[in-house]
ZAMARGU-4260 file (C-alpha; in steps of 0.2 Angstrom, whole numbers, plus 5000, padded with zeros to 4 digits):
<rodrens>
0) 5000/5000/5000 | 5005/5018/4995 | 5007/5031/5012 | 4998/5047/5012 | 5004/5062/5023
5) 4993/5073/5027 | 4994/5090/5038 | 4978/5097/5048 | 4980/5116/5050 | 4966/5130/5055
10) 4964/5141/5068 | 4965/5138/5087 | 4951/5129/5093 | 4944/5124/5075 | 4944/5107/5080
15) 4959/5098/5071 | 4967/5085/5085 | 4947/5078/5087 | 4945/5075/5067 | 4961/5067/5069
20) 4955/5058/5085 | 4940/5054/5075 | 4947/5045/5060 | 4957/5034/5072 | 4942/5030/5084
25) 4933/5027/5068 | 4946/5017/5059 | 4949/5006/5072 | 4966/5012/5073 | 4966/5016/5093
30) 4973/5001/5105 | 4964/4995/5120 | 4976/5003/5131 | 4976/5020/5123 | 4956/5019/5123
35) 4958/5015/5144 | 4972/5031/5145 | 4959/5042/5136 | 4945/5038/5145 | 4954/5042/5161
40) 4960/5056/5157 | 4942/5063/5150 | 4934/5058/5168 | 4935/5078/5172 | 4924/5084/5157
45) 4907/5090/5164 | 4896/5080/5149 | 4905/5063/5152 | 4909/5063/5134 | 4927/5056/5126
50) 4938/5067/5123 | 4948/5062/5107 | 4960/5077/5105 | 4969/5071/5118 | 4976/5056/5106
55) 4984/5069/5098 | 4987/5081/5110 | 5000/5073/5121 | 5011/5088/5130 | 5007/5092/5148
60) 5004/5110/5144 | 4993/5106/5128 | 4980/5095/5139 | 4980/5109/5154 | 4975/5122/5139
65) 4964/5114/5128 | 4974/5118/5113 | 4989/5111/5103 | 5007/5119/5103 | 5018/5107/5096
70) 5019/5096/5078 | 5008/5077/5084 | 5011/5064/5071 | 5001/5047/5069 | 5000/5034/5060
75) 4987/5023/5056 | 4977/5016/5041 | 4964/5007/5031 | 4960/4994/5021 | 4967/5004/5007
80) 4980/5016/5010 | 4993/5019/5026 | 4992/5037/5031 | 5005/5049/5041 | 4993/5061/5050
85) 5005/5079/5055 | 4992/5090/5067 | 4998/5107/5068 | 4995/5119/5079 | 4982/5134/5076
90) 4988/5148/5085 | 4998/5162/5074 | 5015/5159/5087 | 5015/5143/5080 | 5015/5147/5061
95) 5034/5141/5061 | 5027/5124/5068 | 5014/5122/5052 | 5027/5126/5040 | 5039/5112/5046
100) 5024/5100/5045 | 5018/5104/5031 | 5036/5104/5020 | 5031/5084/5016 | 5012/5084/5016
105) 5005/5076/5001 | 4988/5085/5008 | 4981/5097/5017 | 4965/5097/5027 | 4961/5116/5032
110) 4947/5117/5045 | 4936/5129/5047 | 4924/5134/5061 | 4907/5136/5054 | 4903/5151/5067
115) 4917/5160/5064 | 4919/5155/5043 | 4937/5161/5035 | 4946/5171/5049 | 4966/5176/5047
120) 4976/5160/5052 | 4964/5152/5036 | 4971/5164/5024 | 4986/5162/5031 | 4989/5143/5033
125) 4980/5144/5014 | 4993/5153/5010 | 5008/5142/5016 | 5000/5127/5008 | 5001/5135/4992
130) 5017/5142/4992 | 5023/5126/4999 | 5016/5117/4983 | 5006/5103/4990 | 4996/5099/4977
135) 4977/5094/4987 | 4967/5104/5000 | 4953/5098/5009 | 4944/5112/5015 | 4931/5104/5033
140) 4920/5115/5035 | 4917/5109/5056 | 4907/5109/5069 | 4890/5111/5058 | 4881/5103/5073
145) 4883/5122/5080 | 4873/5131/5065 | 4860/5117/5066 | 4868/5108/5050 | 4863/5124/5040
150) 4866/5121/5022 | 4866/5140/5018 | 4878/5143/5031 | 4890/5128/5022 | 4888/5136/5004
155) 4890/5152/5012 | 4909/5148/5018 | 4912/5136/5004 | 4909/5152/4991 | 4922/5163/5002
160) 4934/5146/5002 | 4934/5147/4983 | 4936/5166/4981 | 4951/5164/4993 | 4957/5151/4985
165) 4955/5157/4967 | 4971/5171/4971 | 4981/5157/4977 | 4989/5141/4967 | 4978/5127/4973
170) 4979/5111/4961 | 4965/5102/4971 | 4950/5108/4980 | 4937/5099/4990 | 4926/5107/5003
175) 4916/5096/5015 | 4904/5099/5030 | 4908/5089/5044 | 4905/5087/5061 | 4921/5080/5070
180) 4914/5080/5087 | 4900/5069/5082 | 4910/5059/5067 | 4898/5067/5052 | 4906/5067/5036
185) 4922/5060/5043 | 4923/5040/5040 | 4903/5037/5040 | 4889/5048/5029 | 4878/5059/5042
190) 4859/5057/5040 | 4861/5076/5050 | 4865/5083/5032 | 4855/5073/5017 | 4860/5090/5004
195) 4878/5085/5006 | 4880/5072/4990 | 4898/5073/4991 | 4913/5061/4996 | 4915/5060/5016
200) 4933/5064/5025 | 4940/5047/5026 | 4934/5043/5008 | 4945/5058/5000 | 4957/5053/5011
205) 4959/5034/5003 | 4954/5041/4985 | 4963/5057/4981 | 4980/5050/4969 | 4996/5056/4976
210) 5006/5045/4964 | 5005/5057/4948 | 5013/5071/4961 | 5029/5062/4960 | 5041/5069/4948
215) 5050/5053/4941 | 5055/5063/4926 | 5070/5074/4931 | 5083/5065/4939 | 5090/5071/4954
220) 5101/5064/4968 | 5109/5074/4981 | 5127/5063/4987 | 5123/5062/5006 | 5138/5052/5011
225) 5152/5042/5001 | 5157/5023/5003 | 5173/5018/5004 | 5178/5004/5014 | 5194/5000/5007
230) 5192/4982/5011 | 5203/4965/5005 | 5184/4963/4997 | 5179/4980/4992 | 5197/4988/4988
235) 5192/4997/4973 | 5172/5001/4980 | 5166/5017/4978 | 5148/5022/4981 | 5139/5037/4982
240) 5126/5036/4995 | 5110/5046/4996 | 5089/5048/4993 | 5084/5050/4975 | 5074/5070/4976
245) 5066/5064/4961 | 5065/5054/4943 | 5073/5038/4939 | 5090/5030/4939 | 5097/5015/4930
250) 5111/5006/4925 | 5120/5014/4910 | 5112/5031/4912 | 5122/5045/4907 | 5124/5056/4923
255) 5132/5076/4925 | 5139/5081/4940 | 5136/5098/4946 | 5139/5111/4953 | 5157/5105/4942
260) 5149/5098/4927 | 5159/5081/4926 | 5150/5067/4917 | 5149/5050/4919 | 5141/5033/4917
265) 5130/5023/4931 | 5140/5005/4932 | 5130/4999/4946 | 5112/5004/4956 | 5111/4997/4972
270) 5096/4996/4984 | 5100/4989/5003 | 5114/4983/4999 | 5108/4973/4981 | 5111/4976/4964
275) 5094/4982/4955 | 5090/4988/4936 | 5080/5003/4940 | 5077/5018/4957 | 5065/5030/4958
280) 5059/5043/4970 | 5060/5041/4984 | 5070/5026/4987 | 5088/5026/4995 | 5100/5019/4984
285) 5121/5018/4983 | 5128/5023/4963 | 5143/5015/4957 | 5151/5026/4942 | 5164/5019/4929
290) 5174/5034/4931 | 5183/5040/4948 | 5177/5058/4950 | 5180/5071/4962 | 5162/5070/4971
295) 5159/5074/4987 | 5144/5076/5001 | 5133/5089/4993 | 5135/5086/4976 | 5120/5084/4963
300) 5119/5070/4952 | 5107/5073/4939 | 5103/5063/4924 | 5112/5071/4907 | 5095/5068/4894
305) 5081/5077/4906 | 5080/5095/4908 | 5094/5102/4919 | 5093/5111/4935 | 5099/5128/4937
310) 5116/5134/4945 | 5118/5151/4951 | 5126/5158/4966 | 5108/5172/4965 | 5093/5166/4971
315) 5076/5173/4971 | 5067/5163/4984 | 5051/5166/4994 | 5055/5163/5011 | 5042/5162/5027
320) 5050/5170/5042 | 5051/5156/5055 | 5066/5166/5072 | 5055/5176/5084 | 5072/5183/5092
325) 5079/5190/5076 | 5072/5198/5060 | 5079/5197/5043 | 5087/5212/5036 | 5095/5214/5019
330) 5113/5212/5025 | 5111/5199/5036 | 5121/5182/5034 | 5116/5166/5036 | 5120/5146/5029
335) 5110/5139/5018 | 5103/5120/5015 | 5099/5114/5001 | 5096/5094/5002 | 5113/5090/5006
340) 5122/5105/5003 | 5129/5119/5014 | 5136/5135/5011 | 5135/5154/5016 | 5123/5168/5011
345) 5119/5184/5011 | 5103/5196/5009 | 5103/5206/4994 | 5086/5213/4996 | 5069/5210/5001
350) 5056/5212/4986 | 5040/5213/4993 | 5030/5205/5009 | 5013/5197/5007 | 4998/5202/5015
355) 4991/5190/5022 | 4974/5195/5023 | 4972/5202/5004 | 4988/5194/4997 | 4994/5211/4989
360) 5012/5211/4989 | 5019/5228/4999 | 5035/5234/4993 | 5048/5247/5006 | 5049/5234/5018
365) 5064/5235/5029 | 5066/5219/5037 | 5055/5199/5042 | 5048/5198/5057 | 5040/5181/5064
370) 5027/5169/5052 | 5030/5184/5039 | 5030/5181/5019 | 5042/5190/5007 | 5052/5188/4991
375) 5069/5189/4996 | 5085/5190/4985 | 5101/5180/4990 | 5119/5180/4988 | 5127/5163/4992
380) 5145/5159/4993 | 5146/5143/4980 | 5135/5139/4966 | 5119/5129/4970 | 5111/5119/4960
385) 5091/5119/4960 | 5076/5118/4951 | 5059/5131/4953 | 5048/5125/4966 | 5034/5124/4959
390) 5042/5114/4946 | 5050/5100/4959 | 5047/5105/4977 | 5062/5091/4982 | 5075/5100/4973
395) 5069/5119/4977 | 5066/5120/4995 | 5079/5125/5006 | 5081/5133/5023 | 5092/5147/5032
400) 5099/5142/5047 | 5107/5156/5059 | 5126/5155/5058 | 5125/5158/5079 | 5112/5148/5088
405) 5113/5134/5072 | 5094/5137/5075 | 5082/5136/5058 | 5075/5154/5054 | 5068/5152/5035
410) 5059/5143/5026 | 5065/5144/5006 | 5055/5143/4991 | 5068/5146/4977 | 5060/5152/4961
</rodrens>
């Protein structure tokens, strides 16, 4: 079975750790013991009802509160697909925290409170989910039990979803009413809503195809670590060690090295230790070249007959500020990853910042401060080698990490 990873995000108190706790009670993806821990701990709610958040939400300080502060991830599944469940945390202090979640989501299910409709952390986390590319969003419409399971007040937020959604770059929408307190719409149909025809949570879930997001045209492998063991056995072994970003590598494919733009030819392709013909994204592999070239951790290894990534010291990238400490000013230095590779960098300029309530782009702005947006212009010290984003997210994300603390401050979205 395939894995879906999926981000819940919304604002605080919309609900998100209970869908989660939903699917899982209703999947029959919670253990005996968990189910006894829950109940326990639910004995000091006035209506003596469960309280499934709390499968999620597992801090000390997130229990006391009622709301959810750091990244929960589960994982659970159904007859049909596995699924790696990231809840994020609503309130606008943890932005940073949905970013890092949502980097890998193949989806991302935005809830909505069907009192309050679109409110700032909607645009906002809307927002991030498009700039971070991921290709379907689920908008749940929740807690309809408290407007009486109106349908007008459903088509009502829907229509402002979609006029939201229409200035962003959303591949794949689909809005659904739920209830996740009460499990409508989430794994079983409600007979509370009979004018909703459409698919329910878990059913989108199983269905949606993540497998045409993969890019398994352009070839790109990032050298994480190189094999030499120099052994009686192995004397002459040399392997290149890494994850496959994206495409397709076999044996006797002609391969460019770059930043340096040495060629070469894959000998051998190996996976766990055992020869294979053919890897794709994502897999793990170690390549054997027929030349011994000058490669090293950081290096990009790309495939010579696709379309080539570009290599440039300049980057235009959009970048979500993630240091409440620090804010980035155009001067200011950092080291930058991208996949493997680390090297210094610099701000050249600051383009714009995007509102987030209208998503104009205001220009004069002087410096980032925390869970802000902007276009920002960098200078790094060696050539990297990426492709846009929005083409292959794997090889055109990146983050700056401050030079002092070695703490991560950006998010990158090179263009």
């Amino acid at each position: 079975m395939d894995i879906l990873r999926f981000i819940t995000a919304g604002s605080v108190d919309d609900g998100k750790s209970t869908l989660i706790g939903r699917l899982l009670f209703d999947t029959k993806n919670i253990l005996a013991d968990q189910m006894e821990a829950i109940e326990k701990a639910s004995k000091s709610r006035n209506d003596g009802e469960i309280d499934l958040a709390l499968l999620t939400d597992g801090l000390r300080s997130e229990r006391e509160q009622g709301i959810t502060i750091d990244v929960a991830y589960k994982y659970f599944q159904t007859p049909k697909r596995k699924f790696i469940s990231i809840d994020a945390p609503g309130h606008i202090q943890y932005t940073r925290n949905m970013v890092t979640g949502a980097s890998n989501a193949d989806l991302a299910i935005i809830l909505v409170d069907a009192r309050q409709g679109v409110v700032e952390q909607t645009r906002r986390h809307s927002l991030i989910a498009s700039l971070l590319g991921i290709p379907h969003v689920v908008v749940a419409v929740n807690k309809m039990d408290l407007v009486e399971y109106s349908e007008d007040r459903f088509l009502e937020i829907a229509q402002a979803y979609k006029e939201l959604a229409a200035k962003l770059k959303i591949k794949d929408l689909t809005i659904i009413p739920v209830s996740a307190l009460n499990g409508d719409n989430v794994v079983d149909r409600s007979d509370n809503m009979p004018w909703y025809d459409g698919e329910t949570m878990v059913s989108v879930l199983e269905n949606v195809d993540v497998l045409n997001d993969l890019n398994l045209t352009d070839g790109r492998f990032p050298v994480q670590y190189v094999i030499r063991p120099q052994t009686a056995e192995l004397h002459d072994y040399r392997g290149y060690a890494g994850r496959i970003k994206s495409g397709t590598f076999r044996k006797g494919d002609r391969i460019t090295v770059l930043p340096s733009e040495v060629s070469s030819t894959i000998a051998r392709v190996e996976v766990a230790g055992k020869e294979v013909e053919v890897a794709h994204a994502p897999q793990s592999v170690t390549l054997i070249l027929d030349d011994d070239i000058d490669i090293s951790r950081g290096d990009l290894l790309v495939t010579a007959n696709q379309a080539q990534p570009v290599v440039s010291q300049d980057l235009e990238t959009l970048i979500c500020w993630m240091d409440d400490r620090k804010e980035l000013k155009v001067g200011s230095k950092f080291t930058l990853q991208h996949g493997t590779n680390r090297t210094r960098c610099s701000v050249r300029s600051i383009e714009y910042r995007v509102d987030i309530n209208t998503y104009e782009q205001l220009e004069d702005i002087e410096s980032l401060k925390l869970n802000d947006v902007a276009r920002v212009v960098l200078r790094t010290a060696n050539p990297i080698a990426y492709d846009p984003y929005l083409k292959n997210r794997a090889n055109g994300a990146a983050i700056l990490i401050d030079e002092t603390s070695n703490v991560t401050v950006g998010a990158c979205m090179v263009e």
